[in-house]
N, CA, C and O atoms as a Tripos MOL2 file, in Angstrom:
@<TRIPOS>MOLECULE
protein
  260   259    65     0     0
PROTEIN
NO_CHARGES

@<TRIPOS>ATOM
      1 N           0.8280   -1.2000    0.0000 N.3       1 UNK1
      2 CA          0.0000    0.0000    0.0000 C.3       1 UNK1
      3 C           0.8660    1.2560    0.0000 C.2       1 UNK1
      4 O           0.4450    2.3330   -0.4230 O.2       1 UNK1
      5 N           2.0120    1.0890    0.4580 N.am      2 UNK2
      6 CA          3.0040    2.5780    0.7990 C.3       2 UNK2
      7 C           3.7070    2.7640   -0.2270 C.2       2 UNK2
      8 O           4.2350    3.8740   -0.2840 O.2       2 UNK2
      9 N           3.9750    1.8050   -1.3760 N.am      3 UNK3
     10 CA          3.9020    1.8320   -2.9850 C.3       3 UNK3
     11 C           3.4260    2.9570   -3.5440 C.2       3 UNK3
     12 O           3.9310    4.0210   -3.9030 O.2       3 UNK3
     13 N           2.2110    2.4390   -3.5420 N.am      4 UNK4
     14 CA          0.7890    3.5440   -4.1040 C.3       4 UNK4
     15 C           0.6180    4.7470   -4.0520 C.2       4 UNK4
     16 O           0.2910    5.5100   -4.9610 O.2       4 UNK4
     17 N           0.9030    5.0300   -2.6300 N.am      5 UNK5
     18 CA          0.4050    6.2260   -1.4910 C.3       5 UNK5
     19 C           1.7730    6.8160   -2.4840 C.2       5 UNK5
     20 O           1.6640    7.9340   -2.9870 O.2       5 UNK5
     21 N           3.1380    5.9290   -2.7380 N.am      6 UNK6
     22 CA          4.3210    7.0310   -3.0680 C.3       6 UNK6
     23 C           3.9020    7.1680   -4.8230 C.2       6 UNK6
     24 O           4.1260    8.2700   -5.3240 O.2       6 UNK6
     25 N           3.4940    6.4180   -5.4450 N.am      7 UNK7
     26 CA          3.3940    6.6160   -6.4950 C.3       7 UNK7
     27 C           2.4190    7.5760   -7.0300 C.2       7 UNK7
     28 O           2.5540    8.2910   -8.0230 O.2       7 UNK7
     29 N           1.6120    7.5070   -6.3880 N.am      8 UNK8
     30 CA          0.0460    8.5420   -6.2750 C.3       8 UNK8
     31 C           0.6430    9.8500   -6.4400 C.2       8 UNK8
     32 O           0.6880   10.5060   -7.4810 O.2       8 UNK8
     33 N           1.2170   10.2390   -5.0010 N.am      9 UNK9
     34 CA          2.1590   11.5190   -5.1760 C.3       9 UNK9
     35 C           3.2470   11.9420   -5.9190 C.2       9 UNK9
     36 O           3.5160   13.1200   -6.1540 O.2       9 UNK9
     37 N           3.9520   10.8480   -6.3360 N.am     10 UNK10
     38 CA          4.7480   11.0390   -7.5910 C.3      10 UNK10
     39 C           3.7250   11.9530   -8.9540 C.2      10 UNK10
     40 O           3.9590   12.9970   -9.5620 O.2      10 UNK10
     41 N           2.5790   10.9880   -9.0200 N.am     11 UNK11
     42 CA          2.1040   11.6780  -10.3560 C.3      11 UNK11
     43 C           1.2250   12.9670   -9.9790 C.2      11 UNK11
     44 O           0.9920   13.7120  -10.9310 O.2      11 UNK11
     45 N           0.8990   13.1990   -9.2010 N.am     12 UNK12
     46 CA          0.3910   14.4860   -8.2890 C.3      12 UNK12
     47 C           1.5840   15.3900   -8.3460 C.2      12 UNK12
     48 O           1.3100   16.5830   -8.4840 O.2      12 UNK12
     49 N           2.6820   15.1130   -8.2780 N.am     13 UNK13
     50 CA          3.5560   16.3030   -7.6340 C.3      13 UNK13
     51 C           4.4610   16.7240   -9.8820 C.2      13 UNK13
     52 O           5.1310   17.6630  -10.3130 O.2      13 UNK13
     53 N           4.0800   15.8250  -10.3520 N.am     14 UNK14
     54 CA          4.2820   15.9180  -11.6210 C.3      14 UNK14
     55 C           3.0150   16.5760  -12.4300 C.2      14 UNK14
     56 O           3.1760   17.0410  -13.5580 O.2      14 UNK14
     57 N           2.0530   16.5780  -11.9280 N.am     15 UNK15
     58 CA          0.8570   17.2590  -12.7380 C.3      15 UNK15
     59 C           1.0120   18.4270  -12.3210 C.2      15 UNK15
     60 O           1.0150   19.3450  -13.1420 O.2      15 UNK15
     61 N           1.1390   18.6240  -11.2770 N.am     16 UNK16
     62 CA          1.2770   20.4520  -10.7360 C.3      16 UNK16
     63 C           2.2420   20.9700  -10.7940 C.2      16 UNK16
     64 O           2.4320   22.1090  -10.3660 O.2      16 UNK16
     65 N           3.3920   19.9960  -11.5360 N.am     17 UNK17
     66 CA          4.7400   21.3530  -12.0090 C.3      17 UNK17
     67 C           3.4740   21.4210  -13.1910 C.2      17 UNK17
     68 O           2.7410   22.3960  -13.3590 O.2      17 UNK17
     69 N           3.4230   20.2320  -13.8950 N.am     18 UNK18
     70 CA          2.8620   20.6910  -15.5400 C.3      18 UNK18
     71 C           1.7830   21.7860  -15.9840 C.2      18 UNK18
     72 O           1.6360   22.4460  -17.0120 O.2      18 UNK18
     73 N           0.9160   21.6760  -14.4600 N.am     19 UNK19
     74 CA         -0.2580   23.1140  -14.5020 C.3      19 UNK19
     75 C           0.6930   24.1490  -14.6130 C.2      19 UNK19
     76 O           0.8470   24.8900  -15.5840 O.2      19 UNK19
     77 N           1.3790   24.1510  -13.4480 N.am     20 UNK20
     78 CA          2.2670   25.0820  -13.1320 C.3      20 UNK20
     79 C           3.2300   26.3490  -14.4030 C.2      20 UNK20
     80 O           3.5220   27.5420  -14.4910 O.2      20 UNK20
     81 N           3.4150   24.7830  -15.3120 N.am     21 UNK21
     82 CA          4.5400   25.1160  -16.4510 C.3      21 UNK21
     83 C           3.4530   26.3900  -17.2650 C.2      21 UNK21
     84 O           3.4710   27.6100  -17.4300 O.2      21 UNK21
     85 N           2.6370   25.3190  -17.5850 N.am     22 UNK22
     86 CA          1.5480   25.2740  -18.6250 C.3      22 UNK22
     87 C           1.0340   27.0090  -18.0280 C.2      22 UNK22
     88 O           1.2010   27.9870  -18.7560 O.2      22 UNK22
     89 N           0.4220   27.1180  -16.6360 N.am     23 UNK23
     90 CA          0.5340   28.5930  -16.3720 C.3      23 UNK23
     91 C           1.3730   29.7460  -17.2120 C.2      23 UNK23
     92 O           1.2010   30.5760  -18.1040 O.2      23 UNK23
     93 N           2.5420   29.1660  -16.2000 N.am     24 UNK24
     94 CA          3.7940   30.2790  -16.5170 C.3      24 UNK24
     95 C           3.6690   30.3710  -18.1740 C.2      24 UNK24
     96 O           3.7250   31.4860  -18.6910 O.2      24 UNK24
     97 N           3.5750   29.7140  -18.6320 N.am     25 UNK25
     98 CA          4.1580   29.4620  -20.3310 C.3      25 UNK25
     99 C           2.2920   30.3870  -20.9560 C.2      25 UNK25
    100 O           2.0880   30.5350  -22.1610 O.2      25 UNK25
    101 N           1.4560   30.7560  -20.1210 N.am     26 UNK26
    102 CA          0.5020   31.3710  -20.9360 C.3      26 UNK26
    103 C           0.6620   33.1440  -20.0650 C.2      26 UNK26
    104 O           0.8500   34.1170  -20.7950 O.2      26 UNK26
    105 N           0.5660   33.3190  -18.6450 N.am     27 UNK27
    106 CA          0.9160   34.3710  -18.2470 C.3      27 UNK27
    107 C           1.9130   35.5050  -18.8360 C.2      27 UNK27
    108 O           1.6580   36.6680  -19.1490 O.2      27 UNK27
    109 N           3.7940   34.3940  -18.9110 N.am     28 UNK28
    110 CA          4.7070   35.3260  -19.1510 C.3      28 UNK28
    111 C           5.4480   34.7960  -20.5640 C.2      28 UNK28
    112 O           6.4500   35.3890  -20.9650 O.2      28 UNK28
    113 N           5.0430   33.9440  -21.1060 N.am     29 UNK29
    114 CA          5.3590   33.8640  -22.3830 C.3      29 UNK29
    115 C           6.5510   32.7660  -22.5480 C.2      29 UNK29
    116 O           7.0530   32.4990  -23.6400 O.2      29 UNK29
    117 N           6.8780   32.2540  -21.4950 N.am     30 UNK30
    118 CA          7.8440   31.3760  -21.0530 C.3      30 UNK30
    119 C           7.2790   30.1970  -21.9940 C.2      30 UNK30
    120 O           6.1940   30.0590  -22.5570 O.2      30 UNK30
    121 N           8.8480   29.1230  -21.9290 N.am     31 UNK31
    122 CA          8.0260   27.3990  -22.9310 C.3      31 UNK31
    123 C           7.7120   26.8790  -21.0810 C.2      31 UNK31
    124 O           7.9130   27.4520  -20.0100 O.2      31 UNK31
    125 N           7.3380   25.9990  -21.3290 N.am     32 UNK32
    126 CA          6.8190   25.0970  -20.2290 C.3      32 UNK32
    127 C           8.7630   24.7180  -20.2040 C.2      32 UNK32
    128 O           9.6380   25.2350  -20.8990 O.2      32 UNK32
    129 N           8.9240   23.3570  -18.8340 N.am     33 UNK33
    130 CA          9.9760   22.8920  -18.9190 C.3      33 UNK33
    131 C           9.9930   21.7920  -19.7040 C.2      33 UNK33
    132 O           8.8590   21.3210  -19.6190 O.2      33 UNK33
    133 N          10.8140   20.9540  -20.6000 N.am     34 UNK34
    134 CA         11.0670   20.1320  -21.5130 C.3      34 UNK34
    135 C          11.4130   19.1070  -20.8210 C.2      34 UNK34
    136 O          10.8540   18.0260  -21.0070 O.2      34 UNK34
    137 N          12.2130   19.2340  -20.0740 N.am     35 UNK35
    138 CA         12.6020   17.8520  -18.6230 C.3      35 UNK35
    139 C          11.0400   17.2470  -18.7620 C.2      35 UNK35
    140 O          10.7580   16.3290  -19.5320 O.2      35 UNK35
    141 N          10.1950   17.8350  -17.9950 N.am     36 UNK36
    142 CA          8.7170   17.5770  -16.8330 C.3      36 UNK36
    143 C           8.3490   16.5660  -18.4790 C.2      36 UNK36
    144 O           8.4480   15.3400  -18.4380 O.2      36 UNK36
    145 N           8.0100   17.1650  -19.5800 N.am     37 UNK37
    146 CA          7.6030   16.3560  -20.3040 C.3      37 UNK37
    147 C           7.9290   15.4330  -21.1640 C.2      37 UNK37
    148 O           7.2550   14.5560  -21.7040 O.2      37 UNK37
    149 N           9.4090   15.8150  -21.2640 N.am     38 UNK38
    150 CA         10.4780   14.2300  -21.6660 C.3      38 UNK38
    151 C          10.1620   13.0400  -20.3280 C.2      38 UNK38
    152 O          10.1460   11.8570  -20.6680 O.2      38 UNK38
    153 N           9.9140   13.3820  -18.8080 N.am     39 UNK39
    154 CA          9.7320   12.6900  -18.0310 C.3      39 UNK39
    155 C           8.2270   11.6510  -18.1730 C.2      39 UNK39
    156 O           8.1630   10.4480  -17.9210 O.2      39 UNK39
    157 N           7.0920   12.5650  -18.6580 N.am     40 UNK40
    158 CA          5.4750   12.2380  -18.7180 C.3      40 UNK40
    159 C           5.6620   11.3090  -19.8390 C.2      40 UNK40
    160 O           5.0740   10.2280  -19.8690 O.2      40 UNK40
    161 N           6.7440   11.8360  -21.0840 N.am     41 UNK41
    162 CA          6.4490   11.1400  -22.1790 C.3      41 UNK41
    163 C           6.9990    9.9550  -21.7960 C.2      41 UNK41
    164 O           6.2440    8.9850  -21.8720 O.2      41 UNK41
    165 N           8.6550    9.6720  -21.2130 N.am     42 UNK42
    166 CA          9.2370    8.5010  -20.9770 C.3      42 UNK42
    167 C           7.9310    7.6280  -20.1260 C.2      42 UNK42
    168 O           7.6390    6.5760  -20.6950 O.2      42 UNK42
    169 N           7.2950    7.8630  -19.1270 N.am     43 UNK43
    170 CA          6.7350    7.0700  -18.6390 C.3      43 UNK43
    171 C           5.2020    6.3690  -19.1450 C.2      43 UNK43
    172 O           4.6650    5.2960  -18.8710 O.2      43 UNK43
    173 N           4.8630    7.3400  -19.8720 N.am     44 UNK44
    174 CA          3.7790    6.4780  -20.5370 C.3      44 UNK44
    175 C           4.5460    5.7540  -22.0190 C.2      44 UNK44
    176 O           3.8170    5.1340  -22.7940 O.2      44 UNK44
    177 N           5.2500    5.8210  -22.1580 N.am     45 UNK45
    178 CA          6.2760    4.8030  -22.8430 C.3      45 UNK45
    179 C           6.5510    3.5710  -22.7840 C.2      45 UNK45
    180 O           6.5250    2.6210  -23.5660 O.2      45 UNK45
    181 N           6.9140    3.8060  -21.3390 N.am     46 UNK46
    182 CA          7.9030    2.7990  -20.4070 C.3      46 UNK46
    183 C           6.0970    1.8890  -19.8680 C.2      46 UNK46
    184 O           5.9130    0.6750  -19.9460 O.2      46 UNK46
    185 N           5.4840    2.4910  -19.5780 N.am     47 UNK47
    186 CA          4.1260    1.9070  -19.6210 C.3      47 UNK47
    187 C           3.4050    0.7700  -19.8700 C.2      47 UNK47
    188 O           3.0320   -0.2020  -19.2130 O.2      47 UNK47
    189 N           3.2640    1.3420  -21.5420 N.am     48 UNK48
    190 CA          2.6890    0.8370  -23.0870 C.3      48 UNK48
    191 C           3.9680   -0.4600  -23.1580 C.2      48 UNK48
    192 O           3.7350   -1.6670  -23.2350 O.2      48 UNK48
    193 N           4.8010   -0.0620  -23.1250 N.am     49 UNK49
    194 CA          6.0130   -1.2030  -23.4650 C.3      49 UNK49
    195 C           5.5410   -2.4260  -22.3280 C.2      49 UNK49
    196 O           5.2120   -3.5430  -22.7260 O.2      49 UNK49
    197 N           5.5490   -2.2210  -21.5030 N.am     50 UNK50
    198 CA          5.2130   -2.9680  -20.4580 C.3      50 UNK50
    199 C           3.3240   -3.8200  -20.7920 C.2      50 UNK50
    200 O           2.8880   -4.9650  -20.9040 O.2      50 UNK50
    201 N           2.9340   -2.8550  -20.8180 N.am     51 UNK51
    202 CA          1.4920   -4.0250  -20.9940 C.3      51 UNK51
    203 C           1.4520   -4.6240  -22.0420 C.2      51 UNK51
    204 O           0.9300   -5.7380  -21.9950 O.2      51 UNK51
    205 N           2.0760   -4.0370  -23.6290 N.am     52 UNK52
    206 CA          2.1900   -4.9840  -24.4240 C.3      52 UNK52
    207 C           3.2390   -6.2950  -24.0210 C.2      52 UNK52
    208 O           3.0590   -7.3270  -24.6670 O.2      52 UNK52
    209 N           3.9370   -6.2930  -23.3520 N.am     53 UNK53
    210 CA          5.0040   -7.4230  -23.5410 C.3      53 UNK53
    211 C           3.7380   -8.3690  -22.3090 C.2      53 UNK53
    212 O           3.4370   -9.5050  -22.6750 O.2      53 UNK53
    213 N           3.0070   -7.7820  -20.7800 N.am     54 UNK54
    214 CA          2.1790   -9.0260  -20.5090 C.3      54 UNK54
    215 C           1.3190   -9.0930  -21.5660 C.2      54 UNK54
    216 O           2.0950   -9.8290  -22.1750 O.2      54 UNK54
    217 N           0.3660   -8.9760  -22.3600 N.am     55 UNK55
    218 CA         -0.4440   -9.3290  -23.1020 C.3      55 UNK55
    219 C           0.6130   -9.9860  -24.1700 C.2      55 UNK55
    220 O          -0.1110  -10.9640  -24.3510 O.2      55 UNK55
    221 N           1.2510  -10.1370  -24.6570 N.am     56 UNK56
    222 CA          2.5240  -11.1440  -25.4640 C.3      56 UNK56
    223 C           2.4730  -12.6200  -24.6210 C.2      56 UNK56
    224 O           2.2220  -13.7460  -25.0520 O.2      56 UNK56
    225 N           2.9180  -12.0230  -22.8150 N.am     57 UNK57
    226 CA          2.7450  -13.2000  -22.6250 C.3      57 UNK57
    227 C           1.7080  -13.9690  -22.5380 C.2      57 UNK57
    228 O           1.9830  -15.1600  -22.6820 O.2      57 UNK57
    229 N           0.3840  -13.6790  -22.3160 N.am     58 UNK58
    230 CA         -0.7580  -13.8820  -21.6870 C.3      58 UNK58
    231 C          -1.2790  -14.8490  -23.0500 C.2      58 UNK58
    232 O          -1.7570  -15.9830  -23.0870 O.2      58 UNK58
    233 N          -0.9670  -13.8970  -24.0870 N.am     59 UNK59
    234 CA         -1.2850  -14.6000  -25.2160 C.3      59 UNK59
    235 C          -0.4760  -16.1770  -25.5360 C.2      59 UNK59
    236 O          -1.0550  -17.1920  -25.9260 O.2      59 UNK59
    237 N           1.0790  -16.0300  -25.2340 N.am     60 UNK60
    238 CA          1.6300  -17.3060  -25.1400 C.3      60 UNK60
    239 C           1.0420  -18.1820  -24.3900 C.2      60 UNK60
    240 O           0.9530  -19.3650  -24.7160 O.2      60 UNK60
    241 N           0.6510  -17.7780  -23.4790 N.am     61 UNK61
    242 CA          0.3230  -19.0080  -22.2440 C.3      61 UNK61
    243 C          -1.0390  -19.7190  -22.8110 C.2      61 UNK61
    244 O          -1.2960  -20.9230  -22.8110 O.2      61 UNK61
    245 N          -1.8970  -18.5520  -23.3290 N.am     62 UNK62
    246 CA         -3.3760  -19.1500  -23.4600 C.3      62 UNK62
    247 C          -2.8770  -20.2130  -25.1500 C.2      62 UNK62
    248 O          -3.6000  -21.1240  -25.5540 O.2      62 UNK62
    249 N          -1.4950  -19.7780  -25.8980 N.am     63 UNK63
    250 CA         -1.8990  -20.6750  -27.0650 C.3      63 UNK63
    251 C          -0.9690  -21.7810  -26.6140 C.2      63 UNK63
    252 O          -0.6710  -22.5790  -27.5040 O.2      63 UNK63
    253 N          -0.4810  -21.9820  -25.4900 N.am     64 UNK64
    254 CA          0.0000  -23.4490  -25.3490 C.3      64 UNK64
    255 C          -0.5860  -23.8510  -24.5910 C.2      64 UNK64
    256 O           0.1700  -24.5830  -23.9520 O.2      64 UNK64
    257 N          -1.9760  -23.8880  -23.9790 N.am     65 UNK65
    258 CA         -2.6850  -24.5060  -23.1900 C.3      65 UNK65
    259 C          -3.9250  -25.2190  -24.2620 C.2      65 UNK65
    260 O          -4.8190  -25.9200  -23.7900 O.2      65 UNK65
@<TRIPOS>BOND
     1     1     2 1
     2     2     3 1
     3     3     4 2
     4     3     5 am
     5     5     6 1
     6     6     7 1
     7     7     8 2
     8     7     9 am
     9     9    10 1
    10    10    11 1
    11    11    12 2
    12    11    13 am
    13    13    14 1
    14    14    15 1
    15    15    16 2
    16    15    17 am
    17    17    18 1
    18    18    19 1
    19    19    20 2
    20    19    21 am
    21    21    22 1
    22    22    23 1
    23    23    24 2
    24    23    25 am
    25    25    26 1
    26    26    27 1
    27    27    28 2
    28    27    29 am
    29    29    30 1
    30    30    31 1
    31    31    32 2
    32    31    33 am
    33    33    34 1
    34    34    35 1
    35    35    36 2
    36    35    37 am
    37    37    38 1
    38    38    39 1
    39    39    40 2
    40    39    41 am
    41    41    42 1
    42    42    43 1
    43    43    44 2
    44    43    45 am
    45    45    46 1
    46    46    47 1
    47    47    48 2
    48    47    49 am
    49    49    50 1
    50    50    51 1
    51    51    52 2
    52    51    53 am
    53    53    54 1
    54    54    55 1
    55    55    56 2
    56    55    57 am
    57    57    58 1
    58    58    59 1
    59    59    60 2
    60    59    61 am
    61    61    62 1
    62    62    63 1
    63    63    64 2
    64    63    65 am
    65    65    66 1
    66    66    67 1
    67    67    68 2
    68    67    69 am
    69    69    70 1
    70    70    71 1
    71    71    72 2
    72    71    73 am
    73    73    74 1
    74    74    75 1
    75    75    76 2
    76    75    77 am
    77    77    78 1
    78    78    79 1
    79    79    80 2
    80    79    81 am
    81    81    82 1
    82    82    83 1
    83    83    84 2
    84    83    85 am
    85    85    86 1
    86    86    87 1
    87    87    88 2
    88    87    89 am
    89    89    90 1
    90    90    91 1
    91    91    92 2
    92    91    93 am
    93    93    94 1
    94    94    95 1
    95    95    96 2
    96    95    97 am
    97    97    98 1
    98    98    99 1
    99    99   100 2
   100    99   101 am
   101   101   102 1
   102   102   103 1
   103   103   104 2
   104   103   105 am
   105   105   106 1
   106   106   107 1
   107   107   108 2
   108   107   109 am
   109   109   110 1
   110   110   111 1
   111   111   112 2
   112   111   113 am
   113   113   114 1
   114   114   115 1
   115   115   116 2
   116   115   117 am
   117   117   118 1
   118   118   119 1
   119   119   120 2
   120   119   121 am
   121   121   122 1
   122   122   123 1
   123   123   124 2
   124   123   125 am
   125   125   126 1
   126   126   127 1
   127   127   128 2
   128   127   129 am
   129   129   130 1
   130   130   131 1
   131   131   132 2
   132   131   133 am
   133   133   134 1
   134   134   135 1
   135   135   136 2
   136   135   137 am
   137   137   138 1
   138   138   139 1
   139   139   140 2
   140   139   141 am
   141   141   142 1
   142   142   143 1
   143   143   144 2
   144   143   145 am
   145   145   146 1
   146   146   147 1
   147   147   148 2
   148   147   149 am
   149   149   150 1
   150   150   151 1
   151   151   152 2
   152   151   153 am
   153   153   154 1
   154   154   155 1
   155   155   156 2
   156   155   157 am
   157   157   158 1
   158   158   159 1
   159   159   160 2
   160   159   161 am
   161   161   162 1
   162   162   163 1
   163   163   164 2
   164   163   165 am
   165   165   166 1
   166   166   167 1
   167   167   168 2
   168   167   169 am
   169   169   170 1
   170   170   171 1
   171   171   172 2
   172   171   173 am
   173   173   174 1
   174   174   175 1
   175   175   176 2
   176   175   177 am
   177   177   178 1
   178   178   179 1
   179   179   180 2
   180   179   181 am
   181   181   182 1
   182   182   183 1
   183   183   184 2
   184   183   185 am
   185   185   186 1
   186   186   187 1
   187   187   188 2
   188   187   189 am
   189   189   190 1
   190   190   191 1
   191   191   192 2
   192   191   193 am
   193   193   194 1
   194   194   195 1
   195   195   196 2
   196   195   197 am
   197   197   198 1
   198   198   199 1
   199   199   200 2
   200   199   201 am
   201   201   202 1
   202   202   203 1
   203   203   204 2
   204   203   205 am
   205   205   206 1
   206   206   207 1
   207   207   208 2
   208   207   209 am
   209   209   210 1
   210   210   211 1
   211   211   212 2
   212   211   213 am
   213   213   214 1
   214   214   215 1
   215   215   216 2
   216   215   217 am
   217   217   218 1
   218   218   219 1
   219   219   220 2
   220   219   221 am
   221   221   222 1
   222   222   223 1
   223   223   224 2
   224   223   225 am
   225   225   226 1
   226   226   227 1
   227   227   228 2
   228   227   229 am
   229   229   230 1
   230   230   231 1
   231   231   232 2
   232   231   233 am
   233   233   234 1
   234   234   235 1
   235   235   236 2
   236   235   237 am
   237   237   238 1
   238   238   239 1
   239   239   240 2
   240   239   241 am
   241   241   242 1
   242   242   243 1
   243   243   244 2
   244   243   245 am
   245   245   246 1
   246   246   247 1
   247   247   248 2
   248   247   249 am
   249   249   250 1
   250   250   251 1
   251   251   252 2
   252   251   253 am
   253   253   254 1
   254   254   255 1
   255   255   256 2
   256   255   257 am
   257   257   258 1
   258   258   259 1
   259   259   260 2
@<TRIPOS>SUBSTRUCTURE
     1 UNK1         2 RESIDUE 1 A UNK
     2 UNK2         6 RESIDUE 1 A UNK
     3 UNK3        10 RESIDUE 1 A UNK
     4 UNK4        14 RESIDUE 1 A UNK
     5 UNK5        18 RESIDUE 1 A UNK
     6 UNK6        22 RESIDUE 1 A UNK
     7 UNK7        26 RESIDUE 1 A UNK
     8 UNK8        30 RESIDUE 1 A UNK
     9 UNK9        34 RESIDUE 1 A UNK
    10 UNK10       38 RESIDUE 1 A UNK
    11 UNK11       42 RESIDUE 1 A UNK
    12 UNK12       46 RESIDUE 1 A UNK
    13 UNK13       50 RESIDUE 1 A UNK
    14 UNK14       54 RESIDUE 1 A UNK
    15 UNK15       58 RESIDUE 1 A UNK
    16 UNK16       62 RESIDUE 1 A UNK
    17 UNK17       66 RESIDUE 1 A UNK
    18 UNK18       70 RESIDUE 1 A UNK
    19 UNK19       74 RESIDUE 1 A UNK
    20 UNK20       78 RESIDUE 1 A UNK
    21 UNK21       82 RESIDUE 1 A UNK
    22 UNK22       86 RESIDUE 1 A UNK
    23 UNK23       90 RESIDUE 1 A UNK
    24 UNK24       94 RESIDUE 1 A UNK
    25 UNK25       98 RESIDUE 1 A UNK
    26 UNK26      102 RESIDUE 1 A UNK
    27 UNK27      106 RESIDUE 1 A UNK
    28 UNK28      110 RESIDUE 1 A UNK
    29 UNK29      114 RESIDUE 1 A UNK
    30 UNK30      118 RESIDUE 1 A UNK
    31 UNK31      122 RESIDUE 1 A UNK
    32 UNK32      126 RESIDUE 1 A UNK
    33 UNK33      130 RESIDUE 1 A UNK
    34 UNK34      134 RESIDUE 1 A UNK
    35 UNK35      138 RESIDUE 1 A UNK
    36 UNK36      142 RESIDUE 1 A UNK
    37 UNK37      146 RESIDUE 1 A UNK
    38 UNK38      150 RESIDUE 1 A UNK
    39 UNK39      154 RESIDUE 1 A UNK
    40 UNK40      158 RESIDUE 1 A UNK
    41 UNK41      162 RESIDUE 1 A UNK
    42 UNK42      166 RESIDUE 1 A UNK
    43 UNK43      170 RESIDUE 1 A UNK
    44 UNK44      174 RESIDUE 1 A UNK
    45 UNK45      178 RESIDUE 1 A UNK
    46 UNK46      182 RESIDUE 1 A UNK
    47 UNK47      186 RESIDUE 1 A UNK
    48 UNK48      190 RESIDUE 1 A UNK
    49 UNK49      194 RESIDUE 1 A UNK
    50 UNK50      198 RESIDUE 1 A UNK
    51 UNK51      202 RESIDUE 1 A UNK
    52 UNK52      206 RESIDUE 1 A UNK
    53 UNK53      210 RESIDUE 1 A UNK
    54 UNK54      214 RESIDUE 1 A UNK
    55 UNK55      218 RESIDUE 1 A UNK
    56 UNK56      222 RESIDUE 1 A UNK
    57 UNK57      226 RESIDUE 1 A UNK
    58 UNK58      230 RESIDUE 1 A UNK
    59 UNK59      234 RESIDUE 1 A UNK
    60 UNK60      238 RESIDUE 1 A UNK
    61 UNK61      242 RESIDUE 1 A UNK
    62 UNK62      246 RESIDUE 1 A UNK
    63 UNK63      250 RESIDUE 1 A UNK
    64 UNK64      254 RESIDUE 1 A UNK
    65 UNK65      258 RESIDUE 1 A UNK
């Protein structure tokens, strides 16, 4: 559960730089930061890579049964 609770806030404390950016970048004309969203992009990446490879396996298992 103390997983969760840290991961929860991980993506909480990453959405509110991105409001944050996304603010600044309409107020003062600033870009947002490029880090925050090389970070959002790597992880829904790192994600997608991941559920396709269980559904790869899931699929192996169900065609050798």
């Amino acid at each position: 559960m103390k997983k969760w609770r840290l991961l929860n806030k991980l993506f909480l404390d990453l959405f509110e730089k991105s409001r944050r950016s996304r603010l600044d970048f309409f107020v003062s004309g600033k870009s947002p930061a490029p880090s925050l969203f090389f970070c959002l992009n790597w992880l829904i990446a790192r994600s997608q890579f991941y559920f396709q490879q269980i559904e790869k396996e899931i699929f192996l298992r169900m065609s050798l049964d």
